[in-house]
N, C-alpha and C positions, 0 to 999 in steps of 0.2 A: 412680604411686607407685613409687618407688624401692626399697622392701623385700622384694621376691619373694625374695630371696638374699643369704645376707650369708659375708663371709669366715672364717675360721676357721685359726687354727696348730693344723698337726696332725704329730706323729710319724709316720714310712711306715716300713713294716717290711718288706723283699721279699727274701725269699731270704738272711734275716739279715741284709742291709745297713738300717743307720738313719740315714734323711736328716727332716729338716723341710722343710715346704712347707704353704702355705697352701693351704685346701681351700674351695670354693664349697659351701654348705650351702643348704636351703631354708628359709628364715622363717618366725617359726610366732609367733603374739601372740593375744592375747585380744581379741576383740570382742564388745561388750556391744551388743544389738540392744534400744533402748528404743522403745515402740511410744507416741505421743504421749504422751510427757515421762516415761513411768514403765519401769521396768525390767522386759523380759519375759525376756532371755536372754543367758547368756554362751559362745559359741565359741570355741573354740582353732583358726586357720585363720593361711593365708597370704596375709599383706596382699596387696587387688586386687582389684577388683570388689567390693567394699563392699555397694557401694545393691545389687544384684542379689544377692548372698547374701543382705544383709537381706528382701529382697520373696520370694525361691526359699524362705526359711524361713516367711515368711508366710502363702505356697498352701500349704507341706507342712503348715504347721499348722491349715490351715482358717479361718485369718483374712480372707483377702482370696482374691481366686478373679480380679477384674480389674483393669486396670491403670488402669481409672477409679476404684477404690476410695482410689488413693493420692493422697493433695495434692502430701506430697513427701518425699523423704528427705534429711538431711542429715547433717552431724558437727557434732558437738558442743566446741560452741568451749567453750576455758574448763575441759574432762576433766578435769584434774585441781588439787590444792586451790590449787597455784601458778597457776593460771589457766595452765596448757599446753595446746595442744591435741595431744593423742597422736595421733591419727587412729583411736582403736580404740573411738571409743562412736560409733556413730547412733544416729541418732531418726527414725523414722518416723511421718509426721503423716498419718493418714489421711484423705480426704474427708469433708466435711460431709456429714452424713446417714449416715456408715456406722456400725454399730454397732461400740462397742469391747468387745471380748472381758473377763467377771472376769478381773483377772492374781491368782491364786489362787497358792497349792502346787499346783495341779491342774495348773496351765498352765505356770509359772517353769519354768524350765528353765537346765541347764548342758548343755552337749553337749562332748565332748572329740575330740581328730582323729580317735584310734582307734576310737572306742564309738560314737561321734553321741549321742542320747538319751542324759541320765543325770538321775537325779533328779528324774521325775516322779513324783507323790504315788502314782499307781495305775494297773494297766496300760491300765484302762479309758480315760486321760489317753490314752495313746501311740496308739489307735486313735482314726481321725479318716476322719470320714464327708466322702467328696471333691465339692465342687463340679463337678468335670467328671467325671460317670461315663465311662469305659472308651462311646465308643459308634463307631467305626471304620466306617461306613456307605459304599459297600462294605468288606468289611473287609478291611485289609493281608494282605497277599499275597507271602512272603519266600520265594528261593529258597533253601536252605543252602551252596550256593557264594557267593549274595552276602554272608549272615551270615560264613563264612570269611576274606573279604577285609576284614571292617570293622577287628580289630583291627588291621592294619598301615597302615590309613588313619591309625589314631589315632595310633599308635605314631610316625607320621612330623610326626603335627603338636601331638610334644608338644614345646616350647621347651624350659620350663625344666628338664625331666627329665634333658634332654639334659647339661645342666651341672654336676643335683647328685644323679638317681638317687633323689631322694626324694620323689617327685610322684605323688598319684594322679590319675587325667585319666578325664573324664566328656565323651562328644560325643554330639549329635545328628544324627543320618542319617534324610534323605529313605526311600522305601519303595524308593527304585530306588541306594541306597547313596550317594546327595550328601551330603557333610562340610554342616553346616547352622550345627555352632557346635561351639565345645572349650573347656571348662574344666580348668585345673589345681587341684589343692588338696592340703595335709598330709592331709586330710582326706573322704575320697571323697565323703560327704555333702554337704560344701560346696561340692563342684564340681558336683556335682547343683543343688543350692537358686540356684549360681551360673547354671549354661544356663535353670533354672525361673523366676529373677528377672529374665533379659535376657528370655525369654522374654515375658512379663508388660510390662513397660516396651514392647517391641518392639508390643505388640497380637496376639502370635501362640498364647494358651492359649485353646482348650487346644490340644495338640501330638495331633490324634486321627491323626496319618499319618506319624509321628516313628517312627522305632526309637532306644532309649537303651541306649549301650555304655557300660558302666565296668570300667577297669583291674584292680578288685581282686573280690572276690567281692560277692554279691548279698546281703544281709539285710534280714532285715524292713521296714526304716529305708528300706532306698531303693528297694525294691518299692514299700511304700508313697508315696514320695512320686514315684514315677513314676504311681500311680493317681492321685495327685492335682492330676498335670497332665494327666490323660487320655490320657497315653501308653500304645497299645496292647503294643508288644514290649519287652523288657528283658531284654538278653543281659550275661553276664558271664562273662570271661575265667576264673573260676575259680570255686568252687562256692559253690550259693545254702545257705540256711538252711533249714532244714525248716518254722519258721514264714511265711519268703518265697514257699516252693510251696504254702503254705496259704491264703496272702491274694490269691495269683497264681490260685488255685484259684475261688477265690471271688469274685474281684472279674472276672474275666474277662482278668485279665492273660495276655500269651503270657512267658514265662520260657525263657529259655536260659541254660544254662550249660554251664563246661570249655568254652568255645568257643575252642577252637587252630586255627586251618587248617579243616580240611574235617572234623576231629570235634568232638563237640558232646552235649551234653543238651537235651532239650525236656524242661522238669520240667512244666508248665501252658498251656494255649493251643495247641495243637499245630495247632489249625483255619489259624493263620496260615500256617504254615511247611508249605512244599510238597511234604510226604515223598515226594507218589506219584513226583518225580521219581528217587527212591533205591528207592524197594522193590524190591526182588527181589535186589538187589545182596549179601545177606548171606551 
């Protein structure tokens, strides 16, 4: 799909000189995730990876947990009233036999790039008890120089960033620091739900030996739907949320954040990460 980036006139202003010049922006559209044939959710994301956002919203939501649960996903021919097809509605038809979740107020959802979650009835809705609990047996084992090097691994295999600067990018790393998989998105969440969907389709959730890096800070939202792909670590380049060190708390998640180079926060899970190899150093 052609839409990751579209062009734009824009006025440049440098040093008082004003030219025009077309600017590369990143694409940002509405997709409506309908879970066999009824409408459960609308996203604000950057066309691409469709079906895998749609299914990475589905584990976060506690609707499906494996990738036998889905028949299929599709687009929806026909979108809109002229019979267009946008590319911005799926439907995903789940397996015979699996139960379909009430689509209530409880569950509908709008999610935006910025927020993720908006417009559940109650917060009780937003808490979602995970199909793959946190179980790491032996359990992951991180040095913090390896944590160190992750951000520039990602930093290097972000494409479209590179063009418009306005990307958040979400990858998964082996426990020995292997690039495993990168998603981009307006939207950090959707680049999560994006590695959680390919993930799912792939046969590979839950991810119990996975560490998950994201570009922007950590909240609730994607603590949580890293528990809910059984991801034990989840580091971020800038600071979590105080309700994310609480679910990290509790769920048995390992949490990092401010991870720049070689400094760093352990807000939750510290059992992972291999301090004794720094003690004393302070």
């Amino acid at each position: 799909m052609g839409r990751v980036t579209e062009r734009r006139r824009v006025i440049r202003i440098r040093d008082g000189a004003v030219s025009t010049r077309p600017d590369t922006l990143v694409a940002e559209e509405p997709l409506e995730i309908r879970l066999n044939g009824k409408p459960l959710a609308i996203t604000m994301r950057t066309p691409g990876d469709d079906f895998a956002l749609a299914a990475g919203f589905l584990v976060s939501e506690g609707v499906i947990g494996d990738g036998s649960e889905v028949q299929q996903i599709v687009y929806c021919a026909g979108a809109t009233a002229d019979g267009v097809n946008t590319y911005n509605v799926v439907d995903v038809k789940l397996a015979p036999g699996v139960a379909v979740p009430d689509i209530t107020l409880e569950r509908n959802v709008y999610t935006t790039s910025s927020c993720g979650l908006c417009g559940k009835a109650s917060l009780d809705a937003v808490r979602t008890t995970t199909r793959h609990p946190i179980a790491d047996t032996p359990p992951v084992r991180v040095e913090p120089a390896l944590l160190a090097v992750l951000p520039d691994r990602l930093r290097a295999a972000q494409r479209v960033f590179d063009r418009t600067g306005g990307l958040h990018a979400a990858a998964l790393f082996s426990e020995t620091g292997e690039l495993l998989d990168v998603r981009e998105d307006v939207g950090r969440h959707n680049a999560v739900d994006k590695l959680v969907g390919r993930a799912l389709t792939d046969g590979r959730l839950p991810l119990s030996r996975a560490i998950l890096l994201v570009s922007g800070r950590a909240s609730f939202e994607l603590a949580q739907k890293a528990v809910m792909a059984g991801i034990p670590v989840l580091a971020a380049v800038s600071a979590p949320s105080s309700l994310a060190v609480d679910l990290a708390a509790e769920t048995g998640l390992t949490l990092v954040g401010f991870l720049r180079g070689p400094s760093m926060n352990v807000y939750a899970g510290e059992e992972r990460v291999a301090l004794e190899t720094t003690a004393g150093r302070n």
